[in-house]
C-alpha positions in Angstrom: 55.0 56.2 -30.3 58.3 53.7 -30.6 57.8 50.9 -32.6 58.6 48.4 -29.4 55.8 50.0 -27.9 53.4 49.7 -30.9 54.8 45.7 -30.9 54.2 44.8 -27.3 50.7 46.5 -27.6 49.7 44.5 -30.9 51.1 41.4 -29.3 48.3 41.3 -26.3 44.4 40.5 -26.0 42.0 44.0 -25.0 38.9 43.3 -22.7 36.4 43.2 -25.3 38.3 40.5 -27.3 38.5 38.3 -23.9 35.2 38.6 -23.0 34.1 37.7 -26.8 36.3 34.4 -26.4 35.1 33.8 -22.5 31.3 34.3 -24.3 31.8 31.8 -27.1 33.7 29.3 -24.7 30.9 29.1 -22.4 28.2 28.9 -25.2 30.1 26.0 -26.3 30.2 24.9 -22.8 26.5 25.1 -22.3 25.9 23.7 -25.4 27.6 20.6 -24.8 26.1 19.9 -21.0 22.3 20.2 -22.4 23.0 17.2 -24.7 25.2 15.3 -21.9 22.5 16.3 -19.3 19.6 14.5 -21.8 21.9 11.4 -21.9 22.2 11.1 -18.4 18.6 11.1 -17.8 18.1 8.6 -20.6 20.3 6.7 -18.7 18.3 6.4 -16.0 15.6 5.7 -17.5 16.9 2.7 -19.3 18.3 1.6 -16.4 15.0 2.2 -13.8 13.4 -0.2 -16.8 15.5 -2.9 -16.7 15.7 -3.4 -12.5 12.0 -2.8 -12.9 11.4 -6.2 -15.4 14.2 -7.7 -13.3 11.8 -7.3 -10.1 9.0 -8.3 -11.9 10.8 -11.2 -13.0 12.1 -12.1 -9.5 8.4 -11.7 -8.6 7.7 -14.4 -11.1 10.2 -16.4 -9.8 8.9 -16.1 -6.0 5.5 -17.1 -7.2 6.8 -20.1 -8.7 8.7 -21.3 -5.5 6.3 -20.3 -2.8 3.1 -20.5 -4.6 1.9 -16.8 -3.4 3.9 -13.2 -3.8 5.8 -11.7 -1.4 4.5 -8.7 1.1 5.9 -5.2 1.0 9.5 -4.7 2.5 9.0 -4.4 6.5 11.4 -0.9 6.3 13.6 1.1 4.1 16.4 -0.5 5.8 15.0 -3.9 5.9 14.2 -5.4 2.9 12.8 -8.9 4.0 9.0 -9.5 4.0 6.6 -7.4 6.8 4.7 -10.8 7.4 2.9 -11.9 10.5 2.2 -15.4 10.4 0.5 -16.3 6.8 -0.3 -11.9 6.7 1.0 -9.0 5.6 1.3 -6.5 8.1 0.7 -3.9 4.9 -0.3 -4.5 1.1 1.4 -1.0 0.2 4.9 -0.2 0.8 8.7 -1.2 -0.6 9.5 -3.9 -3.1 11.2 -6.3 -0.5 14.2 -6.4 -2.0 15.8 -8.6 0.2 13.6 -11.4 0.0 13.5 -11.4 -3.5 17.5 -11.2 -4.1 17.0 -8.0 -6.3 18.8 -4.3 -5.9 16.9 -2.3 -4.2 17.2 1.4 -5.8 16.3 2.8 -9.3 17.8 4.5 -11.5 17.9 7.7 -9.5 18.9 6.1 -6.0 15.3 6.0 -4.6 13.8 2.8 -2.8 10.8 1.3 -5.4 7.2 0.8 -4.1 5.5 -2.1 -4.3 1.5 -3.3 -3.6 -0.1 -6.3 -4.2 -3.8 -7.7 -4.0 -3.7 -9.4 0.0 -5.1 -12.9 -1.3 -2.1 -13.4 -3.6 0.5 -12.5 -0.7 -1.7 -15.0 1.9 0.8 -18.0 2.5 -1.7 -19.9 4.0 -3.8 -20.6 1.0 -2.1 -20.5 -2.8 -3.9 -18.3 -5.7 -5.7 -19.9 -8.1 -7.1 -18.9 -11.0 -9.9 -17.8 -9.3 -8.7 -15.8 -6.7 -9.7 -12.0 -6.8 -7.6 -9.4 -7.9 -8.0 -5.8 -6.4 -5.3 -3.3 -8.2 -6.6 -1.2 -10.8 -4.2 1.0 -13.0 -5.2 4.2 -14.8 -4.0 6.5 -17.6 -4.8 9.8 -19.0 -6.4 9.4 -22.6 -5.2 12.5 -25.2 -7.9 14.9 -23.7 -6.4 14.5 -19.8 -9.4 12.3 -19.1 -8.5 9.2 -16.8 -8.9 6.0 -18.3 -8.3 2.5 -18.1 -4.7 0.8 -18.7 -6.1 -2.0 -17.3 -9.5 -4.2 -16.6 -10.9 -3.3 -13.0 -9.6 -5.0 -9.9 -7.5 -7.3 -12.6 -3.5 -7.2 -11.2 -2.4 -9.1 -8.5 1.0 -7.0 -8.1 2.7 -3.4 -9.2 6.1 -2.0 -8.7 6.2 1.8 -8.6 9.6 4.1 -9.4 8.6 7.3 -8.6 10.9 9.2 -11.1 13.5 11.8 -11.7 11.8 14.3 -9.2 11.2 11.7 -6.6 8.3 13.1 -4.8 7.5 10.8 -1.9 9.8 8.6 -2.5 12.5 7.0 0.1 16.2 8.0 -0.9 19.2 6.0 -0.5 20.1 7.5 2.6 16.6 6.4 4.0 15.1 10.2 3.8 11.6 10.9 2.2 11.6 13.2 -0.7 9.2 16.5 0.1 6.6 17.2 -2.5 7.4 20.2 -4.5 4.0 21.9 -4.2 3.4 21.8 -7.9 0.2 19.8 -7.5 1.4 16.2 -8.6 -2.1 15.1 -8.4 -1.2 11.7 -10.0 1.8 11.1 -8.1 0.0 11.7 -4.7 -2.4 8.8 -5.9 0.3 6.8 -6.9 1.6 7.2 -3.4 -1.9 5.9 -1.3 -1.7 3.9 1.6 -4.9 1.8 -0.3 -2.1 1.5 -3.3 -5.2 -0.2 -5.1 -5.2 2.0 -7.2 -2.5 3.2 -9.4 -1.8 5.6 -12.6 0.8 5.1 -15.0 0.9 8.0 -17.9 3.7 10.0 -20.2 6.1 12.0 -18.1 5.3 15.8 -17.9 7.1 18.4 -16.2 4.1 20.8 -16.4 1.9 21.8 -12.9 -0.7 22.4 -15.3 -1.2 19.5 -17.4 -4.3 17.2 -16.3 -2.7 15.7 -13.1 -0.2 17.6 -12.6 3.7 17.3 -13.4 4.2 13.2 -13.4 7.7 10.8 -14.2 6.5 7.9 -12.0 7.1 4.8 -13.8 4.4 2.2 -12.8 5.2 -1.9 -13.7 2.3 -4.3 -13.2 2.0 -8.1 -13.3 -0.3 -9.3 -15.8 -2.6 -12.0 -14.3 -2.3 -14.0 -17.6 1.2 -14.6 -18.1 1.1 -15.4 -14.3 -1.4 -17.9 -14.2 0.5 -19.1 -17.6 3.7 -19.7 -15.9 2.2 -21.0 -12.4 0.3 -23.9 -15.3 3.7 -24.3 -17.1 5.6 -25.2 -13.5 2.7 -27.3 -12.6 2.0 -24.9 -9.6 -1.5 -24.7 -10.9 -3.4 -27.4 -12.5 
């Protein structure tokens, strides 16, 4: 064998070595998107929180000018209130975005849902301190038993972002998101005409834990610091 043959043979890559590099390449690859893929999703997170507390803050705010909360949105595409007269057509449906000035997607592009107790949304009459309640929230105690997060029939208002997977909720393009037929048994009572009655627990991606795979984030206004405000703005005496 010449020399300039032995050379030009030395000088080059074989199959095995290239497949070796392609292997550790994409290991690093893969190794880098898991990390990058956990940021991401933290991001949303953070950022489904804070247009949560700024909703529940421009809830605050709409209390204080009006004296009563605001109905659910009258569409995905319409944000204003679905009122008839001094009634809400519906206690159950979209944070109405445009009527209280807010954005109107979480952190993963859905539409957020919204209930609240009918006396409290009744612009005929403000709420006083005595004026009922009717939303209860829930949580699952360490054994998977449901238990309270809240006192019965004690919040006047919720906002609901239903999560990462998105099941039932609306999508920026104004589609609903199908379930995924891995039971969701939370999330399907999250999502309840009624909306009375709502659960707000750990995230889970597991079918199999006590009600089912769950990433709905569930915000509630707390009676107290509602009243306290309405007293502080002289709204209530």
């Amino acid at each position: 064998m010449s020399p300039k043959f032995m050379s030009r043979r030395q000088a080059g890559f074989t199959l095995v070595e290239i497949a070796i590099v392609l292997l550790i390449v994409g290991l690093l690859i893969g190794g880098m998107i898991a990390p990058l893929s956990s940021q991401m999703e933290q991001r949303r997170i953070s950022d489904t929180r804070r247009t949560m507390d700024e909703a529940r803050e421009a809830l605050f705010g709409y209390a204080l000018r009006n004296g009563y909360l605001p109905c659910p949105a009258i569409s995905s595409s319409n944000g204003l209130e679905d009122r008839t007269g001094n009634v809400c057509n519906k206690r159950y449906g979209y944070l109405p975005w445009a009527a209280l000035g807010i954005g109107r997607l979480d952190g993963w592009n859905h539409l957020m849902g919204y209930t609240v107790t009918p006396a409290f949304a009744d612009s005929g009459v403000l709420f006083t301190l005595k004026t009922p309640r009717d939303i209860t929230i829930a949580t699952r105690a360490a054994n998977g038993q449901l238990t309270a997060a809240t006192d019965i029939n004690d919040i006047p208002a919720a906002i609901i972002s239903f999560g990462r997977n998105g099941y039932g909720a609306t999508s920026d393009q104004n589609s609903i998101i199908a379930d995924s037929g891995a039971g969701n048994i939370d999330e399907k009572t999250n999502l309840q005409s009624s909306g009375n009655a709502l659960i707000a627990r750990d995230v889970s991606d597991d079918p199999r834990a006590p009600g089912g795979a769950f990433d709905d984030m569930v915000l509630w206004i707390s009676p107290n610091i509602l009243y306290n405000r309405m007293v502080a703005a002289q709204r209530l005496p």
